[in-house]
C-alpha positions as CSV (number, residue, x, y, z in Angstrom):
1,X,85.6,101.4,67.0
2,X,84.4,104.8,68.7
3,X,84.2,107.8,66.4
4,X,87.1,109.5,68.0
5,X,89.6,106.9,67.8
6,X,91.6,108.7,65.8
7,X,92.3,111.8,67.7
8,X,93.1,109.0,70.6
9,X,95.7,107.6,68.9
10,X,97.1,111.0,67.2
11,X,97.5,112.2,70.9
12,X,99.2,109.3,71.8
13,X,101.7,109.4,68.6
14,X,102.4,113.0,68.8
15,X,103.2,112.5,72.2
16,X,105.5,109.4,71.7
17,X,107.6,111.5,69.2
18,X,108.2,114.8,70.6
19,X,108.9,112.7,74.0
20,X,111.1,110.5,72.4
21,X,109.6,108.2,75.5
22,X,107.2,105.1,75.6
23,X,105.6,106.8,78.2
24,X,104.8,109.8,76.1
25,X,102.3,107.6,74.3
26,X,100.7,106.3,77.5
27,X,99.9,109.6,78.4
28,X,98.7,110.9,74.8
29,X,96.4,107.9,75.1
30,X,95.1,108.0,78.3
31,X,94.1,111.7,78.7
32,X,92.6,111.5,74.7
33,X,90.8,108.5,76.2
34,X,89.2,110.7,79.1
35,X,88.6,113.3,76.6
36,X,87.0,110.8,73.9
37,X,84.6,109.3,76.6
38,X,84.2,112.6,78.7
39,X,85.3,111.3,81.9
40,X,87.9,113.5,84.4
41,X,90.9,112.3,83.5
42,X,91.4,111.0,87.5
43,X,88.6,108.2,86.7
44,X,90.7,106.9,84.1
45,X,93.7,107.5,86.0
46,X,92.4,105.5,89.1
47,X,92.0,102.5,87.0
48,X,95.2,102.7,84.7
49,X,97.7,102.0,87.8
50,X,100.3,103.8,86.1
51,X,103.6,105.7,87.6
52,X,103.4,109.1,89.5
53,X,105.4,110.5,86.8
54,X,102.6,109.8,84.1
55,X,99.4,110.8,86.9
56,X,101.7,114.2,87.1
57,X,102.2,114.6,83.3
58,X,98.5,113.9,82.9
59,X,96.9,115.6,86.0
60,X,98.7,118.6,86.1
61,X,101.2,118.9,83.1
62,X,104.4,118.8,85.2
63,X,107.1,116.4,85.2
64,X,109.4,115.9,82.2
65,X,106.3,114.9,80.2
66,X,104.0,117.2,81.2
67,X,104.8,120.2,78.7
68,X,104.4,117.9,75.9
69,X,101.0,117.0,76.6
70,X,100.0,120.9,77.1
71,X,102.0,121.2,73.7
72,X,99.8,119.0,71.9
73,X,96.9,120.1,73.6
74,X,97.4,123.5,73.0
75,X,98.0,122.6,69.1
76,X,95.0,121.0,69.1
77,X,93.1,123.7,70.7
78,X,94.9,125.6,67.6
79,X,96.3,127.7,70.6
80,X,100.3,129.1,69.1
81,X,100.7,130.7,72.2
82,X,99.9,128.1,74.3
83,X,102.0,125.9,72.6
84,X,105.3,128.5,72.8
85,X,104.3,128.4,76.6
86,X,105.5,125.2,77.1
87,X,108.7,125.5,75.8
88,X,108.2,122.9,72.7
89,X,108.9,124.4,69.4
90,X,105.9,124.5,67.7
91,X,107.0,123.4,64.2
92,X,108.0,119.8,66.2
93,X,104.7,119.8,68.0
94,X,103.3,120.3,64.2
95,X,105.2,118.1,62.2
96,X,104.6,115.3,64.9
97,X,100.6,115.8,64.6
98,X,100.6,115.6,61.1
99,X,102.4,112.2,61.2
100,X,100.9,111.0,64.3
101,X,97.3,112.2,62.6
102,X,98.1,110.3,59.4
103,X,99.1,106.8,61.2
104,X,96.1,107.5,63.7
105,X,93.7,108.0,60.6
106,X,95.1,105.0,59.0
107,X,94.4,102.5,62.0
108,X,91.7,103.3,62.5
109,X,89.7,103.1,59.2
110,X,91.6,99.5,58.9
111,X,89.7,98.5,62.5
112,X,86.8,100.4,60.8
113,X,86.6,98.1,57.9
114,X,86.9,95.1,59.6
């Protein structure tokens, strides 16, 4: 698996959680994806085929989901202020990483041993 699978799949967890939304993860996963392979996140967005709502969240960080993903981007730019911009309390946007990191971690050192 790529080297940066895990922070992938961290994004994406985090994201599920403090969404409490499917779609959370498929946005923590696609723009971690477009991070991870250093592409705009519109190439991978093009491709995807997925809902305004996640394009928007992803794109421009609007829509119900969009302040998540700033939150967790923020945190993982270790940016406190950021994160208290979006309106996400930061001890959820922490607590979430931490498990969301310790699953991500976990999956992928089991594909990593395969």
């Amino acid at each position: 698996p790529m080297p940066g699978l895990w922070r992938v799949l961290a994004r994406a967890l985090t994201c599920e959680e403090l969404s409490a939304d499917r779609m959370g993860y498929t946005i923590g996963l696609l723009s971690g994806l477009a991070d991870e392979v250093g592409v705009p996140a519109s190439a991978v967005l093009e491709v995807a085929g997925v809902s305004r709502e996640v394009a928007d969240a992803i794109r421009y960080g609007t829509g119900p989901l969009g302040p998540v993903l700033r939150a967790v981007l923020a945190y993982e730019r270790n940016d406190a202020a950021g994160v208290a911009r979006t309106g996400v309390a930061a001890v959820d946007v922490y607590d979430a990483y931490l498990r969301g990191a310790t699953e991500a971690m976990a999956t992928a050192q089991a594909l990593g041993s395969r």
